[in-house]
Each structure stands twice: as C-alpha cells, then as structure tokens.
C-alpha positions as CSV (number, residue, x, y, z in Angstrom):
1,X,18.5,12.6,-21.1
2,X,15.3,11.2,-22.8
3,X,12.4,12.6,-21.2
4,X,9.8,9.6,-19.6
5,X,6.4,10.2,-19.9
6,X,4.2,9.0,-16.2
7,X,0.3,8.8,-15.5
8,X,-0.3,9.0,-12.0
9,X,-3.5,7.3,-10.7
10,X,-4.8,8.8,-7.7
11,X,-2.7,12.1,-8.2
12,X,-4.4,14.5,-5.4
13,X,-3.8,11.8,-2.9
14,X,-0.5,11.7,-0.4
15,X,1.8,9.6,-3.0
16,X,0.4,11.1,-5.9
17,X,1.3,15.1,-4.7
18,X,4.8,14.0,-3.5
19,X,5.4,12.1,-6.8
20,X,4.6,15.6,-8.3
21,X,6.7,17.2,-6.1
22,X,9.7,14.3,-7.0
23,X,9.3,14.8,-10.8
24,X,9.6,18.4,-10.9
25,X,12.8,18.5,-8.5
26,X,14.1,15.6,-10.9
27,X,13.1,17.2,-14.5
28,X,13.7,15.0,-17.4
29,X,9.7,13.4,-16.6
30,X,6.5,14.5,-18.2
31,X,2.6,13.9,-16.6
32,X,0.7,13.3,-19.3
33,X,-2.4,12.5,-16.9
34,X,-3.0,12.5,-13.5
35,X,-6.4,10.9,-11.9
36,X,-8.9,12.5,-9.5
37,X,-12.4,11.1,-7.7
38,X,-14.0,13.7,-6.1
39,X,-10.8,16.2,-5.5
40,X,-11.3,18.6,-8.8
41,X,-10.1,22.0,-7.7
42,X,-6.9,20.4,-5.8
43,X,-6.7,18.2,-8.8
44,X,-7.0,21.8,-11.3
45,X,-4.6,23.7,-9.2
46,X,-1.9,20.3,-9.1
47,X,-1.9,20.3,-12.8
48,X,-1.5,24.5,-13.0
49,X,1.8,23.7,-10.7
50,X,3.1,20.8,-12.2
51,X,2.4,21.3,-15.9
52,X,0.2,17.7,-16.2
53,X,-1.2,17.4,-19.0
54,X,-4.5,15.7,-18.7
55,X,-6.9,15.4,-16.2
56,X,-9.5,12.4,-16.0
57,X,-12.0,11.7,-12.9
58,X,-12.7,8.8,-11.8
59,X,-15.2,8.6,-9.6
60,X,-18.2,6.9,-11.8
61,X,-14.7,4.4,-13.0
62,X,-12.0,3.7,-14.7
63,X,-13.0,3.3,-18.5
64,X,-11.3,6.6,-19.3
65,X,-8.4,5.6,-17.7
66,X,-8.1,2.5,-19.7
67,X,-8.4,3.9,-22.5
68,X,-6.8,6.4,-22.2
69,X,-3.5,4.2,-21.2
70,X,-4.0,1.9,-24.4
71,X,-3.9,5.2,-26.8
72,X,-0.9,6.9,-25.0
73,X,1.2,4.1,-23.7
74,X,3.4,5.6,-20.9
75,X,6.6,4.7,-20.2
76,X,5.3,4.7,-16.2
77,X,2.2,4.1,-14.6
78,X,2.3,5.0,-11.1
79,X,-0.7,3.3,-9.2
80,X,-1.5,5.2,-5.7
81,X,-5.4,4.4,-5.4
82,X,-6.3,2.0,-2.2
83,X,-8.2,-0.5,-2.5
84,X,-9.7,-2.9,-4.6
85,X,-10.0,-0.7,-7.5
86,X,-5.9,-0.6,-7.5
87,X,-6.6,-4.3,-9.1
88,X,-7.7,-4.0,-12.7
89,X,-6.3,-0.6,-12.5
90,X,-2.7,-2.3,-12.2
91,X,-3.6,-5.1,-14.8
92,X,-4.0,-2.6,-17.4
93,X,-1.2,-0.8,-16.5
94,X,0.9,-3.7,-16.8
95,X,-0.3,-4.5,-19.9
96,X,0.4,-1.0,-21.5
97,X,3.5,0.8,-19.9
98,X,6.8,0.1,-19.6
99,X,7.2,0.2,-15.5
100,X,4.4,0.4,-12.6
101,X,5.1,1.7,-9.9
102,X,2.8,0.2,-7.2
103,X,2.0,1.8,-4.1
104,X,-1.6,0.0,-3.6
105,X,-0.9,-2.9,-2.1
106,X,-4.4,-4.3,-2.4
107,X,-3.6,-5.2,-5.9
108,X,-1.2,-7.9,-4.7
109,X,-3.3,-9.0,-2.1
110,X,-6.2,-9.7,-3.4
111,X,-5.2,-10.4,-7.1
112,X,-1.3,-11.3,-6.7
113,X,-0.9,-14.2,-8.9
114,X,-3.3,-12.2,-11.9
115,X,-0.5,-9.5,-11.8
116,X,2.3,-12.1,-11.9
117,X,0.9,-13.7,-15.1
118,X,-0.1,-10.6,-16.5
119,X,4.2,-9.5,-15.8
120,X,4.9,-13.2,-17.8
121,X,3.0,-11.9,-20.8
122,X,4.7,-8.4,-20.9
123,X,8.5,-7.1,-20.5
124,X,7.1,-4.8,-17.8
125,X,8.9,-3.7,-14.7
126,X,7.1,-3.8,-11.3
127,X,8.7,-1.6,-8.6
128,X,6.5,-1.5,-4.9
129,X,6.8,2.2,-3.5
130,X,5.8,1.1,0.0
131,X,9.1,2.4,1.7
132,X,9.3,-1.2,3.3
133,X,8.6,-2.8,-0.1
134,X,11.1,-0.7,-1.9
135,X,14.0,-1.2,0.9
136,X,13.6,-5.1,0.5
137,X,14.0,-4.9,-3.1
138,X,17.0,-2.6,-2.6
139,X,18.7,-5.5,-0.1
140,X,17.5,-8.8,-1.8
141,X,19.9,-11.0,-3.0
142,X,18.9,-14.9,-3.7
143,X,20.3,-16.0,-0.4
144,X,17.7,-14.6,1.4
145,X,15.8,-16.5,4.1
146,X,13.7,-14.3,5.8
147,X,13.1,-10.3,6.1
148,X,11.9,-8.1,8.6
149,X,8.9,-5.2,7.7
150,X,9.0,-2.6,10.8
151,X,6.0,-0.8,11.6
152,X,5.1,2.3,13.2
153,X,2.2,0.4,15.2
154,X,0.2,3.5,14.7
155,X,-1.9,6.4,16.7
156,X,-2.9,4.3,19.3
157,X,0.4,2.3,20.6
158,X,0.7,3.2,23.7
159,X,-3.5,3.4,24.6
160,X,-4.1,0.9,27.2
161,X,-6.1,-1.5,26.0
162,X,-9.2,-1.2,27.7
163,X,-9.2,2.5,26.4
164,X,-9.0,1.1,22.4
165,X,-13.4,0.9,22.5
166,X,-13.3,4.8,23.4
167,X,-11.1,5.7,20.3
168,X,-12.9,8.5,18.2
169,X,-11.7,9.1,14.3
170,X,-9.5,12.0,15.5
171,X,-7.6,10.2,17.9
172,X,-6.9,7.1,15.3
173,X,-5.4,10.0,12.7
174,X,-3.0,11.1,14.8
175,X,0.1,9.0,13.3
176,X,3.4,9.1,14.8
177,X,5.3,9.2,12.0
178,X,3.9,9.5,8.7
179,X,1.2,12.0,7.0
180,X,-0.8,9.8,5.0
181,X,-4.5,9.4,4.1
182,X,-7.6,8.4,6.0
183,X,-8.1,4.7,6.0
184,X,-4.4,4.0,5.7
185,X,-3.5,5.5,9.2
186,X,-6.7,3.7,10.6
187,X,-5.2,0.8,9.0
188,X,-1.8,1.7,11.0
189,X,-3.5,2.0,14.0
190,X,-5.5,-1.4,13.4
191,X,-2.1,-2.8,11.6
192,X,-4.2,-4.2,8.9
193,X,-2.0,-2.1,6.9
194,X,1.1,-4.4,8.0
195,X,-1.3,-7.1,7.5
196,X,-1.8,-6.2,3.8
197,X,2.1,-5.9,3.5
198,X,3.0,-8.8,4.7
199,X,1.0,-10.7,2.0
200,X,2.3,-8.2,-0.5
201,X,5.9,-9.2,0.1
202,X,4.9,-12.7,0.0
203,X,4.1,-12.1,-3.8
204,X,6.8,-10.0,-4.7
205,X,9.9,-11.9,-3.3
206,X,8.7,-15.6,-3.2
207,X,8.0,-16.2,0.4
208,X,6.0,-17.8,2.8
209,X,4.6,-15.3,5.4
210,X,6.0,-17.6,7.9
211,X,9.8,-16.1,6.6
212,X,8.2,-12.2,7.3
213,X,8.5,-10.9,10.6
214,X,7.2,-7.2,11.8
215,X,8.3,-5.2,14.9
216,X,7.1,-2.0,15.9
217,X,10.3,0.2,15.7
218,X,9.3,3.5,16.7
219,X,11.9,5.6,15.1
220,X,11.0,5.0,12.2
221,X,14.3,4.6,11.0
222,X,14.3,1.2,10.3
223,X,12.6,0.2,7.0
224,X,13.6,-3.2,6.5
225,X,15.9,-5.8,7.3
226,X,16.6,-8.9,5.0
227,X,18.5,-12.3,6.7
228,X,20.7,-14.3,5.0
229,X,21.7,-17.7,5.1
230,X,25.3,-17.0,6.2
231,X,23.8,-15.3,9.2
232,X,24.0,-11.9,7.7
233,X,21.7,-9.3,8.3
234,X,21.1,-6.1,5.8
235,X,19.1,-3.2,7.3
236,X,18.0,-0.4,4.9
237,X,18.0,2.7,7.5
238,X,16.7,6.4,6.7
239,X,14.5,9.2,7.5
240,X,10.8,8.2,6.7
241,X,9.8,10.1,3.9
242,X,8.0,8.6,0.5
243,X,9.4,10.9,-1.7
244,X,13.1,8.5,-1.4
245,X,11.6,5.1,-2.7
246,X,8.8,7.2,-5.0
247,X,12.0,8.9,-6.5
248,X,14.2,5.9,-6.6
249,X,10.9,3.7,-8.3
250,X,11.3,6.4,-11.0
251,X,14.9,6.2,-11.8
252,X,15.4,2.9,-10.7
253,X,18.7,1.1,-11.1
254,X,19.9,4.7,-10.5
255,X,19.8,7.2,-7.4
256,X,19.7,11.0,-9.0
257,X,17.1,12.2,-6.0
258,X,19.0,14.3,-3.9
259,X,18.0,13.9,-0.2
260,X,21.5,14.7,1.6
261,X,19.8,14.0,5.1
262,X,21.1,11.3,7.6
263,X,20.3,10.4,11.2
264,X,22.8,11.3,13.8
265,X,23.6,7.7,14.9
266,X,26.0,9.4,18.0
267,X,21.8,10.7,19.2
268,X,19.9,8.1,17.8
269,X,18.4,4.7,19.7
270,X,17.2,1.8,17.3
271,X,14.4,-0.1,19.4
272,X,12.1,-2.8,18.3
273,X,9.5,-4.8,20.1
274,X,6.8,-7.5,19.4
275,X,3.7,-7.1,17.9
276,X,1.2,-7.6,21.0
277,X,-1.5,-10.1,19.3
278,X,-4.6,-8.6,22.0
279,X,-3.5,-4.9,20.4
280,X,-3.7,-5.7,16.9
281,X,-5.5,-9.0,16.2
282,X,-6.5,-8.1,12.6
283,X,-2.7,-7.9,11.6
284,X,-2.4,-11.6,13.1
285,X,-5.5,-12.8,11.0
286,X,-3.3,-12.2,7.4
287,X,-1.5,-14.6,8.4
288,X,-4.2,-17.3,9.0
289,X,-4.9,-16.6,5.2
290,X,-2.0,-16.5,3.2
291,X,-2.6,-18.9,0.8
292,X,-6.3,-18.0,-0.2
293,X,-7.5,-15.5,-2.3
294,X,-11.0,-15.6,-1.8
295,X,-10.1,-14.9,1.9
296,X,-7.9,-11.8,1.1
297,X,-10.1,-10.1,-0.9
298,X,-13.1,-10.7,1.8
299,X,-10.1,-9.2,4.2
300,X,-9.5,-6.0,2.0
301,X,-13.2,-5.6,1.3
302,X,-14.2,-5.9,4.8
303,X,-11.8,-3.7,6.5
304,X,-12.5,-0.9,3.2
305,X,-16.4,-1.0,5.3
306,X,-15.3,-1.2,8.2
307,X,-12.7,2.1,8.1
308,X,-15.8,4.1,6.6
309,X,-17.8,2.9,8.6
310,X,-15.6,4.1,11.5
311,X,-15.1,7.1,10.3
312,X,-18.9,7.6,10.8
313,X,-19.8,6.5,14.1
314,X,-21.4,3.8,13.4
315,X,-18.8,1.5,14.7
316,X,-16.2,1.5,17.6
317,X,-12.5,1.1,16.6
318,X,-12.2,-2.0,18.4
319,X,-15.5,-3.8,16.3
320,X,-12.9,-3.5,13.0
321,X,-11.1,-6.6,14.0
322,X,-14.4,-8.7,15.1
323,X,-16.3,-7.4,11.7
324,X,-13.0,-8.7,9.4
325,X,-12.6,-12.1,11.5
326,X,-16.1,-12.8,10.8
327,X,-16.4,-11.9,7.5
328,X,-13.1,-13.8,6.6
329,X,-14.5,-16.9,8.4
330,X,-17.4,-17.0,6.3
331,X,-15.9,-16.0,2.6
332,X,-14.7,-19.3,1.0
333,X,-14.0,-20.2,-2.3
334,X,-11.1,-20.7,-5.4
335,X,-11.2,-17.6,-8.0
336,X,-9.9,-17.8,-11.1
337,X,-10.0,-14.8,-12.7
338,X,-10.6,-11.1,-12.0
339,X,-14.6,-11.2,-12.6
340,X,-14.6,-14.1,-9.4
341,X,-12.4,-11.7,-7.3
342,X,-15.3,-9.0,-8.5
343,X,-18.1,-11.0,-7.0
344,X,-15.8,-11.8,-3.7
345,X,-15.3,-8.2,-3.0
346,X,-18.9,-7.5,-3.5
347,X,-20.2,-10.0,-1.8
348,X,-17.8,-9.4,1.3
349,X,-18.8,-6.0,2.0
350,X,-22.4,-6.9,1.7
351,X,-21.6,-9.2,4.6
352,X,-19.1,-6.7,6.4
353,X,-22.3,-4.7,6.4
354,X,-24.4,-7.2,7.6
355,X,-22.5,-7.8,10.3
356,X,-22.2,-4.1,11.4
357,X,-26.2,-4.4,11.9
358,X,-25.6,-7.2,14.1
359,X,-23.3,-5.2,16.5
C-alpha cells in the first residue's frame, strides 16, 4: 500500500493527538509536520511518539505553514485549529494537497463560499471530521430533504435556568460526553458550537438552515439522521468517539479502522428533545444569519472574546449570548474576499470588547 504523507495543523490539540493515535494504529501514513502555538514540550514529546517529522509553531502565524505546504505538497492536510485562523489556513491547504480534512468549522462559517471556489479551481477533496458532519456525508444521497445534527446540549443541561448567571469556568467544562478543548465545550454548553454547525452543513450539502434541525439526544449515540423524500429516514448510530470519522476522513471511501464496539440496543434508550430557545439563545441567533457573511464572522469573532473572556472572570456565562446578539446586530456589510472577512473579524472583537465594558 502506498504510503500518504499528512500535516496536521493544530497537532497537540484534542483532534490533532487522536489523529496521531489513528495513524499509527493504521500504518501506511507519514507526518511530515505537525503545528503547535504555545504547547512545545507536548508538541516535542508527540513527535518522539509518533515519528513526525517536522515541527513548526505558530503562534506569531502561519507563514511557515504556508510555505512550508507549497514546498512539500501533502497528500492530506488535516485542519484542527478553531477559529478564524482555520480560514486562510484551509485556503491554502486546498490549494496544495490532495484532501483536507476539516475539523474547524469556522472556516465554513465565516468564509464558506471562498473555500467552495477555491475547491472549483483545484481537484481537491474536502472531508468535515465533525462526527455529525462526517455521518451526514456517510448517509447523503440526492434525495435528501432535510437532516438532523444531535447535540449533547452540553455541561449545563439540566442547570435551572436562573442558576446559568452563577456558572464558574469549571462547571461549564464538565462535558457529558466528549473530552474536547476549552472554548469548544463552552461552546457546547452555550450551543454556539451547534450554531456554527448548522451553518457548516449548510455549505457542505446545499441547504437552507431551515432543512437542519438539532435535538439534544443525550446518549450520544445518535450522530445524524438524513430524511428523504420517500419518507425515509437514515440514522448514523455509534459510540462517540473522533477517532471513527478522523480515521474514516483518512481512508475515505474505505473503512480499515478497526473499532469492533457496538451499543447494546437490548440496554440502550434513544431520547431526543427540543432545543429550549431561553437555554441556548445564541444557538437560535445562527439561524437569524444564515445568509450573511459579514454577520457570521462578527458571530465567530464575538463568541472567540467572549469564551476568553469567560474563562477570566470578567464575564458571567450567561452575558456570552447578550455580547454575540449585540455585536451581530451592529456588524453589517457584503465581503468579497478574504482581506474584507480580515477587517470583519477585527473589527467585531473590538466591538465584542467594547461591549464587555459596558456590562
């Protein structure tokens, strides 16, 4: 079998160890680089493990990257980094591998139709890792009318609601089902997160957010359901771990991860319920801006603030929702390239911070 070369941006993070983890269970892959911001003697000792190749930091940017990417030209680029620096990160990627793997979903978010034209002017593959994501793309099929994203509804589900403005950092981490990092199990909590992925999965299969519904299904068994027009409904079902779509995004068409773990359904209750709008209004607000860029990107950039700024003190977990609502209402605008969506995430988290000082 012909060995695949892989960079992994954002390799000491959650999706980038696992994918280490994946590849070495696998074989037949080789890390020529893995990225790092701040992480450099988890980053030294994952590269001692895993036999990669090449280490490059990023935390004054991304120009080594880049470059680094146009000299080797990987077969795969896997892109694990959150936020908006997942944008021209992707962009390149597209531009100079053969498949990216994409588990930042800001990328499609804020810059969705960039990466589609940048896909038009290259034969490269896109696969989402998200485990939602993934298990859509594993039950499409053109007669689709709708799909189902099911969410954990995070650390704070069952808090009653005039508790939510006492909710310290520590409390907020605390997610049900999945270990992840810092600002995407506030994002759980807040379902921002969910918010993000509905307007990913707008991008990647061609619909309107109207035709994505999300539950909270708290087994977490549940990944995704797709509804066709016959009537037919197609679940994708299995334990929640990222290493199955990280692995199956590698091999893709074919399954040579071997998992060999299945629920027992005889012990096992499937449960679903809405998504309570007074819980999680800042998942209801993606849907208010679907259709405009400018908006997104003030979304992403505001709730990137407003999760650090959490983490601080400085604001309660309940002011994350007000913050974003404020700063998407005032963000307008049309951008038409990457350099506009650059001055719309900059100026939205000068506002985001703004509005902080007003609380």
């Amino acid at each position: 079998m012909v060995e695949r070369t892989v960079v992994i941006v954002g390799m000491t993070g959650s999706m980038g160890s696992q994918a280490l983890e994946v590849i070495k269970k696998m074989g037949s892959f080789r890390v020529l680089a893995g990225t790092y911001h701040s992480s450099f003697d988890k980053a030294q000792s994952l590269a001692k493990e895993y036999a990669v190749e090449k280490l490059i930091c990023t935390k004054d940017g991304y120009e080594e990257l880049e470059a680094f990417l146009e000299q080797r030209r990987p077969d795969i680029v896997m892109v694990c980094i959150p936020g908006f620096a997942s944008l021209p990160v992707t962009l390149k990627a597209l531009r100079t591998s053969k498949r990216v793997l994409l588990a930042s979903k800001e990328a499609l978010v804020c810059g969705g139709w960039l990466v589609k034209e940048a896909m038009k002017e290259t034969s490269c593959e896109l696969i989402p890792l998200d485990s939602e994501h993934s298990a859509v793309m594993q039950l499409y099929e053109p007669s689709v009318e709708g799909i189902l994203l099911t969410s954990s509804g995070g650390a704070l589900r069952d808090w009653k609601l005039e508790d939510l403005d006492r909710a310290k950092p520590e409390d907020v981490l605390r997610h049900p089902v999945w270990k992840m990092g810092k600002r995407i199990t506030i994002d759980s909590a807040t379902m921002v997160n969910k918010g993000f992925e509905v307007l990913e999965a707008c991008e990647l299969f061609q619909l309107q957010a109207s035709q994505v519904e999300v539950l909270i299904h708290r087994e977490g068994l549940v990944h995704a359901a797709v509804f066709l027009k016959d009537g037919t409904i197609k679940m994708h079902l299995g334990f929640p771990d990222m290493r199955v779509p990280i692995a199956y995004g590698l091999t893709y068409p074919d399954r040579r991860y071997e998992h060999r773990k299945w629920p027992n359904f005889a012990e096992t209750q499937l449960r679903f319920q809405q998504v309570e709008k007074c819980r999680y209004p800042a998942f209801y607000l993606a849907y208010e801006i679907e259709n405009d860029y400018a908006k997104r990107t003030a979304y992403n950039a505001a709730d990137e603030v407003c999760v650090e700024a959490f983490l601080q003190g400085r604001i309660r977990f309940t002011d994350i929702a007000r913050v974003l609502a404020k700063v998407v209402e005032k963000i307008e605008g049309t951008p038409r390239d990457l350099q506009d969506l650059k001055d719309v995430d900059e100026a939205s988290r000068k506002l985001a911070e703004e509005v902080i000082e007003w609380l």
